[in-house]
N, C-alpha and C positions, 0 to 999 in steps of 0.2 A: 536777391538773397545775399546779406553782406555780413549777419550776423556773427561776430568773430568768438572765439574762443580763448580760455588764459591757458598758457605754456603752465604744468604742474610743478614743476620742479628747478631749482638751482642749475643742475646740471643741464635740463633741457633748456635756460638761458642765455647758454653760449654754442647755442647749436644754429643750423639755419635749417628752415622746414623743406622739401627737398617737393614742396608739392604748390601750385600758384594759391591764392586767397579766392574766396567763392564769392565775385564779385558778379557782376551783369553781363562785365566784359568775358567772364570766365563758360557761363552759361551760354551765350550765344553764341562761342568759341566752339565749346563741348557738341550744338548740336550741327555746327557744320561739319562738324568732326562726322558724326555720328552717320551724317545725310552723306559724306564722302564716301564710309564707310559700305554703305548700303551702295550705290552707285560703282564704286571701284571693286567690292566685290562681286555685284553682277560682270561686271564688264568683262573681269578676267573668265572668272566660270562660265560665264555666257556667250557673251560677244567673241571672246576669243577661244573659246568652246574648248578652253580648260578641263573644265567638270569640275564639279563642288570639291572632290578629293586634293586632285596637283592644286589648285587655286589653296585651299586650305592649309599644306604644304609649305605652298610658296608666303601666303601672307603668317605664317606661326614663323617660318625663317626669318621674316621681317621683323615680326614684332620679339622673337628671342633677341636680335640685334639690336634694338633700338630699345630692350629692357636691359640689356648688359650696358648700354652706353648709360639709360638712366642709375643703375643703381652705382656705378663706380664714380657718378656726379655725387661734388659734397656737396650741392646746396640747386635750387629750382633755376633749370634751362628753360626756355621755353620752348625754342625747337627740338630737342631732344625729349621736353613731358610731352607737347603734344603729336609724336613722331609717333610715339609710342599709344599715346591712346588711337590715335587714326590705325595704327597697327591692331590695336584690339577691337576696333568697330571692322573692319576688314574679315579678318579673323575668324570674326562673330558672326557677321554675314552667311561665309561662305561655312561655317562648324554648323551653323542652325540650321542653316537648307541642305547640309549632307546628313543630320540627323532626324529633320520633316521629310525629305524626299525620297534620297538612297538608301537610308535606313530603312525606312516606312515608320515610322513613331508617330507623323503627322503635330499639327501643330499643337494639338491640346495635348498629348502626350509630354512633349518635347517641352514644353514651355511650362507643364507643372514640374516636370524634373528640374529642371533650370531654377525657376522659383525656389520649389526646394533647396537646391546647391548653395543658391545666395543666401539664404535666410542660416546654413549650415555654416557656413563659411563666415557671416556675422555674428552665427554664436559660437562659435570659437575661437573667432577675434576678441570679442570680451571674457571669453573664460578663460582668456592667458593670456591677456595684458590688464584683465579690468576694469576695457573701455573699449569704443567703440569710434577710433580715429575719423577725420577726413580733412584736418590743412594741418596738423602740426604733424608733420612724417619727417622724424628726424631720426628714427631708429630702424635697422635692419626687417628686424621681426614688426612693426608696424608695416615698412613700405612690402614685405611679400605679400600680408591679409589685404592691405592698397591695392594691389594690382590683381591678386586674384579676384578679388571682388568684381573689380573692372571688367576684366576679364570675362566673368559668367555672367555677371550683370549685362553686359552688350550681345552674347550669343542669346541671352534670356529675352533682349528687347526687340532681336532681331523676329523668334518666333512668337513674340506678342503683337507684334505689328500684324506679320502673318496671317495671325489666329482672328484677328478684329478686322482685319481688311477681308480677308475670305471669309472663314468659318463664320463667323456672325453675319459675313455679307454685309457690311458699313461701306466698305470699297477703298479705296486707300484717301479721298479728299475727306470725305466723316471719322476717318479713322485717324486722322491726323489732327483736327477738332476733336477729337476724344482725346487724345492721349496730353492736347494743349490745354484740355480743360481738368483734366489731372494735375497737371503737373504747375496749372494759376492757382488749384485748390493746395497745394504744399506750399508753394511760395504766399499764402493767408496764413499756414499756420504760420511760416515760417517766421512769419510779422511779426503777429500779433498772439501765438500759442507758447504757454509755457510751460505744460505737462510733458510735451511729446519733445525727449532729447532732441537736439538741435542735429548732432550724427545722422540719427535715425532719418530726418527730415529730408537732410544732404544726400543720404543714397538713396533713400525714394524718389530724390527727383535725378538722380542720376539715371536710374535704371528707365523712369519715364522720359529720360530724352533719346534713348534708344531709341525706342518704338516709334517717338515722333518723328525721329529723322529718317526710322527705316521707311514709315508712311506718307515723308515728303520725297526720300529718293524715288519712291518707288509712282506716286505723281510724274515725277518728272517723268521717268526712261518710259513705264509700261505702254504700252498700246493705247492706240485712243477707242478700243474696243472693252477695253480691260479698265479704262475710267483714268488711266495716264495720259499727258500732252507726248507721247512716245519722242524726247528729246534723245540723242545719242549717246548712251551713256558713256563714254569716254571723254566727250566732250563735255559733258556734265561734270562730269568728276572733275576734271580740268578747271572748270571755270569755280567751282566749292571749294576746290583747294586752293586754287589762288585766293581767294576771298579768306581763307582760315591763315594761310600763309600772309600776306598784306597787315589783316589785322593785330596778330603773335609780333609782328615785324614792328610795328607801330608802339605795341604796349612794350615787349623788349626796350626801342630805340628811348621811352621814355623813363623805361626805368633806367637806364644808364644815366641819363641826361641827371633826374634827379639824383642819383645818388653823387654823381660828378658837381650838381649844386651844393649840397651836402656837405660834402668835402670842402667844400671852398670855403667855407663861412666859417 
């Protein structure tokens, strides 16, 4: 998914987009995020028998931190954007299982609210900017509708995995080929479709890599009763994020390197 977009205006050409480019590397970044996400929020609420509330608590403090750090950057960190999205898959995790569980709304409840939030939240992104962002974020009012989206979009992927892994009874291995096979049918249109805004494209498949990393975390940790290799999830989470960390670490070191070529010549 590498389809790029033209900056609109004069002034947004001396600006830098404060968000990475939606490349392959960005995608399979997004869903270890995603898969971290699900696994480190079990682990707090669960394994360290938090409860969905303190766990949720504790990962909004995070992700407030690590959104303050993002919005006073003038131009794309990468360990600071994807701190913060790992902070929203966290977040999301543990916001989606306090509103299916301790709530009681359950998952089809919870996840048409969600749905709806997102869809709200993208029409009123375009009915007060007159578009509908996702790599040139180089204004205020763009990067808040960014992050909220983010936002509701990962607590929404979290109860869609949920919902398909239980409530349909797929299990979380079919439910994560479901949500893989979504999100290969977006990246078709995303080729070769040229009716369906390219925007629109980018947070469809955002919201479906939620779900698919909430249905690969959940492979991993759950029980081998419950149709998981029941790994440990702290130790899971560990070795996901080093692997998101490693990689961020890698694209970073070369975008320095280039631009330090750049320079030179």
């Amino acid at each position: 998914m590498t389809r790029s977009i033209s900056i609109r205006n004069d002034r947004d050409d001396d600006l830098i987009s404060k968000v990475p480019q939606a490349t392959a590397i960005f995608w399979i970044v997004k869903i270890l995020a995603t898969t971290v996400g699900e696994t480190g929020g079990d682990a707090l609420s669960m394994t360290l028998e938090l409860g969905y509330a303190v766990a949720t608590l504790v990962f909004l403090a995070f992700f407030v931190i690590t959104l303050t750090l993002q919005v006073r950057s003038d131009r794309y960190q990468p360990a600071i954007y994807w701190a913060v999205v790992v902070a929203t898959t966290t977040v999301g995790t543990t916001m989606s299982d306090f509103l299916d569980r301790t709530a009681g709304l359950g998952y089809v409840i919870s996840s048409a609210m969600l749905l709806l939030a997102v869809l709200l939240i993208l029409a009123a992104w375009r009915a007060v900017a007159g578009r509908i962002e996702y790599q040139t974020i180089v204004h205020s009012r763009d990067e808040v509708f960014y992050w909220l989206t983010i936002l509701v979009s990962n607590t929404l992927g979290t109860a869609l995995g949920d919902f398909t892994a239980s409530s349909l009874g797929l299990g979380f291995e079919r439910g994560a080929l479901v949500f893989a096979g979504l999100l290969a049918l977006v990246a078709i249109a995303w080729r070769i479709g040229k009716r369906i805004p390219v925007s629109i494209l980018f947070w469809a498949a955002y919201v479906l890599t939620r779900p698919l990393g909430a249905t690969l975390g959940d492979t991993l940790t759950k029980p081998h009763e419950d149709g998981g290799f029941a790994l440990d999830r702290i130790s899971a989470s560990l070795a996901i994020l080093g692997a998101l960390v490693a990689i961020v670490a890698v694209q970073h070191w070369r975008g320095i390197r280039r631009l330090t070529t750049e320079s030179a010549q």
